[in-house]
C-alpha positions as CSV (number, residue, x, y, z in Angstrom):
1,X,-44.3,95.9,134.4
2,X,-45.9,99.3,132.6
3,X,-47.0,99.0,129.3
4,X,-46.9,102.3,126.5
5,X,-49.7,103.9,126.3
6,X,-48.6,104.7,122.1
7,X,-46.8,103.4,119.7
8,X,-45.4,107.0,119.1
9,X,-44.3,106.9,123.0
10,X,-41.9,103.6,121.3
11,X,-40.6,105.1,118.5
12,X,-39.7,108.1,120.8
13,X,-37.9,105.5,123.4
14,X,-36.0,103.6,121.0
15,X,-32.4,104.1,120.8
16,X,-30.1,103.2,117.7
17,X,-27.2,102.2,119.3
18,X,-29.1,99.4,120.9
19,X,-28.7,97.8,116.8
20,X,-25.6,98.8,117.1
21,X,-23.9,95.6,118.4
22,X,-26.3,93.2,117.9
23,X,-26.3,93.4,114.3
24,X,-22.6,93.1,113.8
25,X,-22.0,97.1,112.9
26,X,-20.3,98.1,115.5
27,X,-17.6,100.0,113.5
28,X,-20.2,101.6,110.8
29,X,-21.7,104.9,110.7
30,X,-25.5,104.8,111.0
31,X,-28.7,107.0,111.0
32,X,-32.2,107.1,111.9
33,X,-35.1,107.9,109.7
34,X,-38.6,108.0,111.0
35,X,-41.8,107.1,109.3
36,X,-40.0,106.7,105.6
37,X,-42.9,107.3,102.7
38,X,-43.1,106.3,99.4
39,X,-41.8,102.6,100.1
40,X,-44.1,99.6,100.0
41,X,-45.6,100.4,103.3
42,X,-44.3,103.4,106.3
43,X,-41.7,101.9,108.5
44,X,-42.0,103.5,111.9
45,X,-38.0,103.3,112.0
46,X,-35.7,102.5,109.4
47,X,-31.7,102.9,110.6
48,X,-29.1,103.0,108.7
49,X,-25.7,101.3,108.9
50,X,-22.6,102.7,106.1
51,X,-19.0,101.8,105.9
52,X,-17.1,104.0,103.5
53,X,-14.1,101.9,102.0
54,X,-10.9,103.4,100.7
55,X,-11.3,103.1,97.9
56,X,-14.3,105.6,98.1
57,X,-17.1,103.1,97.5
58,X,-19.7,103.1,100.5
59,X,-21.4,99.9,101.7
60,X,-24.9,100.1,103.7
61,X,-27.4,98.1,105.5
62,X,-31.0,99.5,106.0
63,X,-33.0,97.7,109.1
64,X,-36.4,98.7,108.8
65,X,-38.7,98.8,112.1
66,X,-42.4,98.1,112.9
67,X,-43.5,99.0,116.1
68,X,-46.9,98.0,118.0
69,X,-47.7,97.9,121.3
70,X,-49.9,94.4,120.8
71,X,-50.8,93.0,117.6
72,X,-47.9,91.2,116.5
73,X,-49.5,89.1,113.7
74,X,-50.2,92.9,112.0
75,X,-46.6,93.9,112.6
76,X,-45.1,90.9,111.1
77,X,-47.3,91.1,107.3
78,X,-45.8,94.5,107.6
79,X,-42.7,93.9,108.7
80,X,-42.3,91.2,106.0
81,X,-43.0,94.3,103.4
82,X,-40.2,95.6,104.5
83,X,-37.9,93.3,103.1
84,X,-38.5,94.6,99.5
85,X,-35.8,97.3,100.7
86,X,-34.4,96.4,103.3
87,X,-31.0,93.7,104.6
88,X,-33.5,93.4,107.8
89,X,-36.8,93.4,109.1
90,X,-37.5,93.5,112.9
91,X,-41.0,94.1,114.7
92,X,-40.4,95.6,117.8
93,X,-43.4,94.8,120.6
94,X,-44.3,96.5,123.7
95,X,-42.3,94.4,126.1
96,X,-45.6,94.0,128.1
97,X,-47.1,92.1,125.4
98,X,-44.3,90.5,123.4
99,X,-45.3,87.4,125.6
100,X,-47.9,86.5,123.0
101,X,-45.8,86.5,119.8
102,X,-43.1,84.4,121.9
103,X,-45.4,81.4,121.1
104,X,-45.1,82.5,117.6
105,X,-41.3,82.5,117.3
106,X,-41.0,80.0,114.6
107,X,-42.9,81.9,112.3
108,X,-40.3,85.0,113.2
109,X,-37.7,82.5,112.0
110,X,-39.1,81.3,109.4
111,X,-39.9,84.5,107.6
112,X,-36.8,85.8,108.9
113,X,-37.6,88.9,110.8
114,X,-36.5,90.0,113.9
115,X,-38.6,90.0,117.4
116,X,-37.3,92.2,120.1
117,X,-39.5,93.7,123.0
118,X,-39.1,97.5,124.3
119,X,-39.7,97.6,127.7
120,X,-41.1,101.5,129.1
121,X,-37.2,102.3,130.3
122,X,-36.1,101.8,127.0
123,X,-34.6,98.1,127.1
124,X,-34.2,96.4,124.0
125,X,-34.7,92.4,124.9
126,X,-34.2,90.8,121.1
127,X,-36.0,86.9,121.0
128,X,-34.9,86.1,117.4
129,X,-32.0,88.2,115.2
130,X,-32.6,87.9,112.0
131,X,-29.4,87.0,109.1
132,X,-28.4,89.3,106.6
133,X,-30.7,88.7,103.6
134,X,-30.4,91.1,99.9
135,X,-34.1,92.5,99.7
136,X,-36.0,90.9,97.3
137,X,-37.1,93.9,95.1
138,X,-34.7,95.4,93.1
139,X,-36.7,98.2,92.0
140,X,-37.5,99.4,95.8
141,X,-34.2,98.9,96.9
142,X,-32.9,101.4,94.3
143,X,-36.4,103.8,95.4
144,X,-35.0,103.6,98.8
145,X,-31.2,104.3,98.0
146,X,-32.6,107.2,95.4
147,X,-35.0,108.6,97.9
148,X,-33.2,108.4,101.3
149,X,-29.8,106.7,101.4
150,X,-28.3,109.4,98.3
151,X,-29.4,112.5,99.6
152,X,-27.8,111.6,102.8
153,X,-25.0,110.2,101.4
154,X,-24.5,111.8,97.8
155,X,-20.8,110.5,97.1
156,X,-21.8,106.5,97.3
């Protein structure tokens, strides 16, 4: 098995329908943003699921992504940032390495973030899905909606 030779290399590979169904949103609209700024921390991916109702309201989910090619215990304190703004966190590892963060799981579970590896022809193998979860900062989550999700989607 290959390893990347970046972490840009991953973010490049990684495909957003692979979320798609594993998450639930099969049905939902969704979009990519890469490297968001001005959040507590730069997410290397955060995608975004919306459902626009009938009634004209729109309901989202934001998963927000770190990707490394090793370090895991780095990409989960970051990863658990995240969650200030977003329904999901998930660290996404080099398949080549995710070995090592395997033996770690329970911490993944306990903090409730996702581990998935990324293999170099683009396989997404997921070793803990994380549940639904409302962020925990109200104040980032509305940054988040001002800054990204509204001029996106300025009718919500």
């Amino acid at each position: 098995m290959n390893s990347f030779k970046s972490e840009k290399l991953m973010c490049q590979l990684f495909r957003l329908e692979q979320f798609h169904a594993k998450l639930r949103y099969r049905d939902w609209e969704s979009w990519k943003i890469n490297e968001a700024k001005g959040l507590f921390g730069i997410p290397d991916q955060i995608v975004v699921f919306w459902k626009p109702y009938l009634t004209g309201k729109v309901v989202y989910r934001t998963v927000a992504c770190e990707m490394k090619r090793e370090n895991w215990q780095r990409a989960l304190t970051q990863a658990y940032r995240y969650k200030s703004f977003a329904h999901y966190s998930i660290v996404i590892l080099d398949a080549f390495y995710v070995h090592r963060a395997k033996k770690a799981l329970d911490e993944f579970r306990n903090a409730n973030i996702g581990l998935a590896g990324l293999s170099c022809d683009g396989i997404l193998k997921w070793y803990y899905c994380p549940r639904f979860q409302i962020p925990y900062s109200e104040p980032m989550t509305r940054t988040f909606h001002k800054k990204y999700f509204e001029s996106f989607y300025p009718n919500c």
